[in-house]
C-alpha positions in Angstrom: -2.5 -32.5 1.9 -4.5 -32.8 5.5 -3.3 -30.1 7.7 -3.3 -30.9 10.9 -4.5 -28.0 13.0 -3.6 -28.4 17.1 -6.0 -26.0 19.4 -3.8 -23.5 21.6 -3.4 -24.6 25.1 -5.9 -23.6 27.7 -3.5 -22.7 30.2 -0.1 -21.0 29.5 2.3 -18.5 29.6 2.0 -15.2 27.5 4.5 -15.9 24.6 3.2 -19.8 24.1 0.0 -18.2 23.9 0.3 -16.2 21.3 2.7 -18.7 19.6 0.5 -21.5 19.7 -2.8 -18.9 18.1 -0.4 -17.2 15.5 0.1 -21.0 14.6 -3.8 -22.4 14.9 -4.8 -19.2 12.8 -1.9 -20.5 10.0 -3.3 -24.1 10.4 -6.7 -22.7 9.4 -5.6 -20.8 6.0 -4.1 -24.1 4.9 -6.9 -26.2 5.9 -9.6 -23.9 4.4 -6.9 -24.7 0.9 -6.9 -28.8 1.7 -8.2 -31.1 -1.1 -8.7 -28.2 -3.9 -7.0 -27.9 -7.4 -4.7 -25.4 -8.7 -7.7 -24.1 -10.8 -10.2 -24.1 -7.9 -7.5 -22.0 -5.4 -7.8 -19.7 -7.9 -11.6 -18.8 -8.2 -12.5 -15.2 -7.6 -15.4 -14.2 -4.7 -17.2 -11.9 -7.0 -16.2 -9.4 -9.9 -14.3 -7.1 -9.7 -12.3 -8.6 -6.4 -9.4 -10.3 -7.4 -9.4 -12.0 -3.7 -9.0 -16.0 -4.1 -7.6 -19.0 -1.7 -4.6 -18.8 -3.5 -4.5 -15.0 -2.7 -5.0 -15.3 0.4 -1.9 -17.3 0.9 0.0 -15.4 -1.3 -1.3 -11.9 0.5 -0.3 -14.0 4.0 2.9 -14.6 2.8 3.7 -11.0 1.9 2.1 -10.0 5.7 4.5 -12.5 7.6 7.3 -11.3 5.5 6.6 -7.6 6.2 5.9 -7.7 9.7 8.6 -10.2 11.1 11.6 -10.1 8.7 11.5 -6.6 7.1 10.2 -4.7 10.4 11.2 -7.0 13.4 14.4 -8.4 11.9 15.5 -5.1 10.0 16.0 -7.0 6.9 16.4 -4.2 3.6 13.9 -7.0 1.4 11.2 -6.5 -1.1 7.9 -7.9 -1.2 7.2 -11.7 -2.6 5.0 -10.3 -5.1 6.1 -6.8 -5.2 9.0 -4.5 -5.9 6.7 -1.8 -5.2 5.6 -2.9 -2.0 1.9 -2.6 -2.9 0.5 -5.8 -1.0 -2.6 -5.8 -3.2 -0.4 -7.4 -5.8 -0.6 -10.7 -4.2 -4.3 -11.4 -3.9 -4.4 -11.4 -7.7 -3.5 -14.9 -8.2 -3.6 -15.3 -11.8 -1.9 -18.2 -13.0 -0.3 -19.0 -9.8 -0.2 -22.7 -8.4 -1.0 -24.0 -5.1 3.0 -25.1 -4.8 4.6 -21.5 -5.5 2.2 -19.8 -3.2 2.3 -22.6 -0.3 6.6 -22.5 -0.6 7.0 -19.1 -0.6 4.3 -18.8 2.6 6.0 -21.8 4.1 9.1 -20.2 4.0 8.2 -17.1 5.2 6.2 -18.6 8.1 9.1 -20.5 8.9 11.2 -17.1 9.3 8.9 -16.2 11.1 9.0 -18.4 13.7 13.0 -18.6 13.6 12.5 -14.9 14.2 9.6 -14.9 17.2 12.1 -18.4 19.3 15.2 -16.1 18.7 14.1 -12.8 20.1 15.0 -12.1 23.8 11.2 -11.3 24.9 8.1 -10.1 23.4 9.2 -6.4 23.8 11.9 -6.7 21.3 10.9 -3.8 19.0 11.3 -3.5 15.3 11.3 -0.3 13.3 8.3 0.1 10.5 9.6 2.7 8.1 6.4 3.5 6.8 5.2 5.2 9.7 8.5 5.9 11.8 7.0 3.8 14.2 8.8 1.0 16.6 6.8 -1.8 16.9 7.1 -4.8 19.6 6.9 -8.8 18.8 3.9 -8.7 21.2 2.2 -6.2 19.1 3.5 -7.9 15.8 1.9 -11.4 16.6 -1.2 -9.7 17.7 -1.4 -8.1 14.3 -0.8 -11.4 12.7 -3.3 -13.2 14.5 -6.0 -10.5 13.4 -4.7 -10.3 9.6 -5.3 -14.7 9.9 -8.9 -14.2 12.2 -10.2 -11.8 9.5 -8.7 -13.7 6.4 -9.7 -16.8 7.3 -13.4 -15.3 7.2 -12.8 -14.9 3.8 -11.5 -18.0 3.2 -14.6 -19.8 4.7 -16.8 -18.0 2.1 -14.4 -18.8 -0.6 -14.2 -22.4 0.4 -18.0 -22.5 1.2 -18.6 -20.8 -2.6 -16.0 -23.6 -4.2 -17.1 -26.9 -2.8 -20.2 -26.4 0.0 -17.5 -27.1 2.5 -18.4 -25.1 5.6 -17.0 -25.1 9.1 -14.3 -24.1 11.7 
C-alpha cells in the first residue's frame, strides 16, 4: 500500500481548509503504517504501554466514530472496540491485523466525511452526552486534526523504532 498524501491548499476557504488538513493529517497515520507486516503494526513503544501502529488506527477509528457519527450525527452506537466506551481498549492491538483495523478506520473515515459534505455549515452542532455539551463541526474537525497532529508524533517514534524510517 503507498498512500498518497496531497498537502492542503495554500489559499482557501474555511471549511476546504480544514477538510483538506483533517484529510493530510489521515494521509499521515496511514503512511507512517505503509510497507509494515501485520506483526510489525503490532510492536509496542515500551512496557507497560500497549500503544502500537495498529493502535493507533484502531484508537483513530474509535475518535472519528465518536466525534462525527455518535456526537455530530446523533447516532445511539457503541464503540468499534468497546461496549464500554472506554477508548483505551483500542490501542491494545493484540492479535489484530492491519486489514480489520484499516476497514473499520476506512469506514469510519468515510462517515465521516459523508457527515462533514452533508452538514449545512460548520456551525451545525452535535450533542456530547458525556459532558451535556453541544459541540460545532468547526470545533469537531479542529479536535480531529489535533487527536491526528499529536498521534502522528507517536506514530513517527513507532515507525522510527520499527524500521529506522524517519520523516514527515
Amino acid at each position: 500500500m503507498n498512500t498518497e498524501r496531497i498537502g492542503p491548499p495554500l489559499t482557501a476557504g474555511e471549511r476546504e481548509t480544514l477538510r483538506a488538513f483533517l484529510d493530510f493529517h489521515r494521509a499521515t497515520l496511514a503512511m507512517k503504517c505503509d510497507g509494515l507486516t501485520d506483526e510489525e503494526l503490532r510492536r509496542r513503544s515500551m512496557p507497560p504501554s500497549t500503544l502500537s501502529l495498529l493502535g493507533l488506527v484502531r484508537h483513530m477509528a474509535e475518535v472519528e466514530r465518536a466525534w462525527f457519527r455518535r456526537v455530530i450525527n446523533g447516532e445511539d452506537i457503541p464503540l468499534v472496540w468497546s461496549d464500554e466506551g472506554d477508548f483505551q481498549v483500542a490501542y491494545d492491538a493484540g492479535s489484530a491485523t492491519r486489514s480489520e483495523a484499516f476497514a473499520a478506520w476506512q469506514a469510519e473515515v468515510e462517515h465521516a466525511r459523508r457527515i462533514e459534505r452533508e452538514a449545512e455549515s460548520l456551525d451545525v452542532t452535535g450533542h456530547r452526552a458525556k459532558t451535556g455539551e453541544d459541540v460545532s463541526l468547526r470545533l469537531v474537525m479542529l479536535h480531529l486534526m489535533h487527536e491526528y497532529a499529536r498521534h502522528n508524533g507517536h506514530a513517527d517514534f513507532l515507525r522510527e523504532g520499527i524500521d529506522g524510517t524517519v520523516g514527515a
